[in-house]
C-alpha positions as CSV (number, residue, x, y, z in Angstrom):
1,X,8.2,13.4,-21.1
2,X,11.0,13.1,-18.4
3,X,9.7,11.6,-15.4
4,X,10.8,12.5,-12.0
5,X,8.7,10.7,-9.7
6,X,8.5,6.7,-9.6
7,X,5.9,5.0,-6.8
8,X,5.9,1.2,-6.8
9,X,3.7,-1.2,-4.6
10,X,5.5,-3.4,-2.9
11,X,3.9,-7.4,-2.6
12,X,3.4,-8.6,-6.2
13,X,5.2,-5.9,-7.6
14,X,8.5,-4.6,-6.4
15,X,9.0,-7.7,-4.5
16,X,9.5,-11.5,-6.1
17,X,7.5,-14.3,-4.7
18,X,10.5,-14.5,-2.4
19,X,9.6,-11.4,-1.1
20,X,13.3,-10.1,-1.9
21,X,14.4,-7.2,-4.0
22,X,16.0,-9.1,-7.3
23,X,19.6,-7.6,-8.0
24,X,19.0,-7.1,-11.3
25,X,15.6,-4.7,-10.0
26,X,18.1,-2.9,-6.8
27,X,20.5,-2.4,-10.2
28,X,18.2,-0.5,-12.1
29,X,16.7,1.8,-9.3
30,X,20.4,2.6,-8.4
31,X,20.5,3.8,-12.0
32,X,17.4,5.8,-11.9
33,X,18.4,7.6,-8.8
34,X,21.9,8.2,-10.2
35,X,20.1,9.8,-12.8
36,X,17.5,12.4,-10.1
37,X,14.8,10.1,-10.1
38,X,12.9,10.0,-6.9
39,X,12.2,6.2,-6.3
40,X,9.3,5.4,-3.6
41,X,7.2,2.8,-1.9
42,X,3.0,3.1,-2.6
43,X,2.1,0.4,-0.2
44,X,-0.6,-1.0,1.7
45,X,2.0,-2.4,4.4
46,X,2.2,-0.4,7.6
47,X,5.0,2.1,7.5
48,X,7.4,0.0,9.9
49,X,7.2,-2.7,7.6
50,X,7.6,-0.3,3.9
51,X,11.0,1.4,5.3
52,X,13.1,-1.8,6.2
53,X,12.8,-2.1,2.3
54,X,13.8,1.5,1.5
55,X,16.5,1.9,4.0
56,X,19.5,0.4,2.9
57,X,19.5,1.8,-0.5
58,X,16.7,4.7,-1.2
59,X,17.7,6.9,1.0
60,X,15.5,9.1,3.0
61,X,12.6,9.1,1.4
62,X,8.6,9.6,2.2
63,X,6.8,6.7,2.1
64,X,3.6,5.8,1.4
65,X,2.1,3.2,3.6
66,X,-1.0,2.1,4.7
67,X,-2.8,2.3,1.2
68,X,-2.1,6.1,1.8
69,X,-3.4,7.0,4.9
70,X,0.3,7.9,6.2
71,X,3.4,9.9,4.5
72,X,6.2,9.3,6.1
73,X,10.0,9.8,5.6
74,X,11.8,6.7,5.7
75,X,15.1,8.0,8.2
76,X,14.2,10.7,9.3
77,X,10.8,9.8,10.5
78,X,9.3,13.0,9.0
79,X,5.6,12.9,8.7
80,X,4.1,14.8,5.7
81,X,0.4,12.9,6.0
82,X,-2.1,11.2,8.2
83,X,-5.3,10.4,8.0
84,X,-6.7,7.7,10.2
85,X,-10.3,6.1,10.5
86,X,-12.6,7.9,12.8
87,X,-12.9,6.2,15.9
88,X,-16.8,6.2,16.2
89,X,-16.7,4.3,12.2
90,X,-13.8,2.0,13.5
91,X,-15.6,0.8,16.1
92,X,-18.7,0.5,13.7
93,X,-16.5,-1.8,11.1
94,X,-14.5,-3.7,14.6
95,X,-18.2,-4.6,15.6
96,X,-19.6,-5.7,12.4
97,X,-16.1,-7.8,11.2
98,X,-15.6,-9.8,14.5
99,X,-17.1,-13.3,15.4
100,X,-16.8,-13.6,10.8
101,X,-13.3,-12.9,10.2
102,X,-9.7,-12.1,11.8
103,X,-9.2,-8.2,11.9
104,X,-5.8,-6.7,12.4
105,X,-5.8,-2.8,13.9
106,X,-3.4,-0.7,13.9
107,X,-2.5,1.9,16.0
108,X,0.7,4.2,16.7
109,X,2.5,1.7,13.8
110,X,1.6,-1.4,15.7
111,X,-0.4,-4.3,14.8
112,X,-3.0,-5.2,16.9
113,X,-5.4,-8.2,17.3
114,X,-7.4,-10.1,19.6
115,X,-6.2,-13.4,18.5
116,X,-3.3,-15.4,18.0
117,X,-4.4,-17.5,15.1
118,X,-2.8,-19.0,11.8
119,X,-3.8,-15.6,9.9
120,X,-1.9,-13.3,11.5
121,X,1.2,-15.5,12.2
122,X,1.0,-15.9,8.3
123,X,0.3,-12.3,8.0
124,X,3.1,-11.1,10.3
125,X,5.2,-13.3,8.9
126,X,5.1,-11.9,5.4
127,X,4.8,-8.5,6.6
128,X,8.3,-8.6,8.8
129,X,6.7,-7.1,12.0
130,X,5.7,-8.6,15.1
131,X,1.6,-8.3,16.5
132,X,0.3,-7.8,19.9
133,X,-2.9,-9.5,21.2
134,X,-4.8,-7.7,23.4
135,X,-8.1,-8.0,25.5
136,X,-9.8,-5.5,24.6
137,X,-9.3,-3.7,21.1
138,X,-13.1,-1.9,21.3
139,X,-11.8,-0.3,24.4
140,X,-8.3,1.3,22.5
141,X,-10.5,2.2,19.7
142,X,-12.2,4.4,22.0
143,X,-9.3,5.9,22.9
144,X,-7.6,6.8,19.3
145,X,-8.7,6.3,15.7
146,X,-6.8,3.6,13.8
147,X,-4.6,4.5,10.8
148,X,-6.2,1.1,9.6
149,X,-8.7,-2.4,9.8
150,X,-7.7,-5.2,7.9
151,X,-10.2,-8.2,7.9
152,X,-8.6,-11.3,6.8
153,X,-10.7,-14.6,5.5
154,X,-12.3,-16.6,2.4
155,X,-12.1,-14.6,-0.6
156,X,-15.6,-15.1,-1.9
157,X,-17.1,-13.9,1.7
158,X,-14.9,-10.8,1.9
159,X,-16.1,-10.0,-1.7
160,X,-19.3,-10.0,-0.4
161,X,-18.5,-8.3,2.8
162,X,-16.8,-5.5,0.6
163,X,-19.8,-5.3,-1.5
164,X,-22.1,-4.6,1.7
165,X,-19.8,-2.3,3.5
166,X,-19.4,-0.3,0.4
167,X,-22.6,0.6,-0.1
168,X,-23.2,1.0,3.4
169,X,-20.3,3.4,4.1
170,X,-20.0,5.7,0.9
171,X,-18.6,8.5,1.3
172,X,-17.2,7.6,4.6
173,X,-15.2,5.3,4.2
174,X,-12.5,4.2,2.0
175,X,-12.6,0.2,1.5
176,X,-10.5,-1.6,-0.9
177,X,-8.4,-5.2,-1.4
178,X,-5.0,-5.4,-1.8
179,X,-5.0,-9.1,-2.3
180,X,-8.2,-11.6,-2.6
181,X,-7.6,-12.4,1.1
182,X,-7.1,-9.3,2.6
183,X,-10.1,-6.4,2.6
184,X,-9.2,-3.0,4.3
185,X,-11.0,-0.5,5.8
186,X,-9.5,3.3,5.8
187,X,-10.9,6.9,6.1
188,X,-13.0,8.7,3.1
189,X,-10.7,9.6,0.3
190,X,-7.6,7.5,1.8
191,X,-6.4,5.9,-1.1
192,X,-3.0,5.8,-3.0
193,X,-3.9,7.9,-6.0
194,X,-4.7,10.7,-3.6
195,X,-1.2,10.0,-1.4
196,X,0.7,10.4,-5.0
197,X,-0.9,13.6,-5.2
198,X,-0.2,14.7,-1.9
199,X,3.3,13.7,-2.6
200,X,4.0,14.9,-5.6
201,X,3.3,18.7,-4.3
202,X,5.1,18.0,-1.2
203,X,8.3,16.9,-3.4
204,X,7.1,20.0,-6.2
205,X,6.8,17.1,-8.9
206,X,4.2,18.0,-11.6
207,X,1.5,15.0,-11.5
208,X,2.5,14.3,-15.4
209,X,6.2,13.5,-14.0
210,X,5.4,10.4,-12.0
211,X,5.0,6.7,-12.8
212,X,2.9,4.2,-10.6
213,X,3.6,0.7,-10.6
214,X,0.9,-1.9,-8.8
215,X,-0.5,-5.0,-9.3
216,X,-4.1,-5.1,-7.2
217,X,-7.1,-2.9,-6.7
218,X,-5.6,-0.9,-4.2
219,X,-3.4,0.4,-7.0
220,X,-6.0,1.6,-9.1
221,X,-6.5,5.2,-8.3
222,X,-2.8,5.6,-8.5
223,X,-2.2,4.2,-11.4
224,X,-4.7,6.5,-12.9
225,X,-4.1,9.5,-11.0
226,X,-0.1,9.1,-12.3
227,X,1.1,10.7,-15.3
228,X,2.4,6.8,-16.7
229,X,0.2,4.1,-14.8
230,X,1.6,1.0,-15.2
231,X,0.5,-2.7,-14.1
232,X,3.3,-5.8,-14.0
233,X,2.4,-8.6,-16.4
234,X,0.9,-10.6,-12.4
235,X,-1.4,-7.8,-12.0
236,X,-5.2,-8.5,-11.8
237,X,-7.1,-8.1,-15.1
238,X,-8.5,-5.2,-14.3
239,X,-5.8,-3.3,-13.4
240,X,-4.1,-4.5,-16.4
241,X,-7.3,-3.3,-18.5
242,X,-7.1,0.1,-16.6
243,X,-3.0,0.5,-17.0
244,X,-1.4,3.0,-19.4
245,X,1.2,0.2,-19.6
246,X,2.4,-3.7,-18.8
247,X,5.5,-4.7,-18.2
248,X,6.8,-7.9,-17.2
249,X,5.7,-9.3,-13.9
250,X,7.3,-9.3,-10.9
251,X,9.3,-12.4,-10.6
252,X,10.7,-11.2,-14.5
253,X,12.0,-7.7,-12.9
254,X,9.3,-5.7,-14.5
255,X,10.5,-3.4,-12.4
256,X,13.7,-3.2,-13.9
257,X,12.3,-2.9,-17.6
258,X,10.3,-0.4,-16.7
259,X,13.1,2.0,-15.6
260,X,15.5,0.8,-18.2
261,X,13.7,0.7,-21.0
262,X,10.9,3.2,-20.6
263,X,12.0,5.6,-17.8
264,X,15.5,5.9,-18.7
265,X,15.1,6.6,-22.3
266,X,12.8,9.2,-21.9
């Protein structure tokens, strides 16, 4: 099979610990798309954040950000996809999450909170974007739907958060970690497997073309929805479990094995 479609995660994934692009990773996707592969972000980061990584040597591109609840090109500023929470569910999860843990909103490609704490100065730190507090965020939800909710706080209570609100919104709601600390909130069906699909037919790439790289549960679907899931050798075990493949993990540039020695040999 000749692939022609590559989506990676970013955090835990494309990125080292460093949060930089290692040369020897930048090396081998140069190769791959000297060679007509289309290399892409899949990532849970808003799209302001996902493109500063893509710019200076992917070209443009369309991104997928926000776990998949926006498509967008990464120059050009093209949108192919979006899909943000309703507004009357937003303000459903914005009431239930505050006074128990930090939420971030975002809106319009910003970040949004109510509080300038030690979560989201971490957060926006790691993430490359600045935040905005603001008074009132119930009162902008009820002017525009989100793209997104992010609660941040103790693993073990978000787990059980995420089991409460799952049963609670089925069907609804799409909600989903992307790493032990971090629990999201996005609009039924919003998930990365169905962005890759979305993509793919934009691009007219066959779903048995594409590789999908990830490390969390927010990579699931795509990884599975691919035609060659893969998890890096960091990945959670259940991704791992769930993977067609593992390769090295990302501070060993499993990224640039993959292309090297599986992509570009096919």
């Amino acid at each position: 099979m000749r692939y022609r479609l590559l989506a990676v995660d970013l955090d835990d994934t494309f990125l080292n610990k460093e949060l930089q692009v290692s040369p020897r990773v930048q090396q081998a996707v140069i190769e791959a798309l000297k060679k007509g592969i289309i290399v892409t972000f899949a990532s849970g980061r808003m799209y302001r954040s996902a493109k500063k990584y893509a710019f200076s040597f992917l070209g443009d591109i369309p991104l997928i950000t926000y776990n998949g609840a926006l498509i967008k090109y990464s120059r050009s500023e093209r949108e192919v996809y979006h899909q943000p929470v309703p507004g009357e569910l937003a303000l459903t999860i914005y009431r239930r999450v505050k006074g128990h843990f930090h939420l971030n909103v975002y809106q319009d490609d910003e970040l949004l909170v109510e509080e300038d704490n030690q979560y989201i100065r971490d957060y926006s730190r790691i993430a490359g974007v600045p935040f905005r507090v603001v008074n009132n965020i119930e009162e902008l939800l009820n002017k525009k739907a989100p793209t997104k909710l992010l609660a941040i706080g103790d693993p073990s209570a978000l787990d059980q958060l995420w089991e409460e609100t799952n049963g609670e919104f089925r069907g609804v709601l799409h909600i989903t970690k992307s790493k032990p600390h971090y629990l999201e909130f996005l609009a039924a069906g919003v998930n990365k497997g169905e962005a890759l699909k979305i993509l793919a037919q934009h691009l007219g790439v066959s779903l048995k073309e594409t590789v999908a790289v990830g490390d969390s549960y927010n990579d699931l679907e795509m990884l599975e929805t691919a035609g060659l899931g893969v998890a890096v050798g960091n990945a959670l075990p259940e991704v791992k479990r769930r993977a067609d493949l593992v390769v090295p993990a990302n501070d060993e540039d499993g990224i640039a094995y993959l292309i090297n020695e599986i992509i570009l040999k096919n």
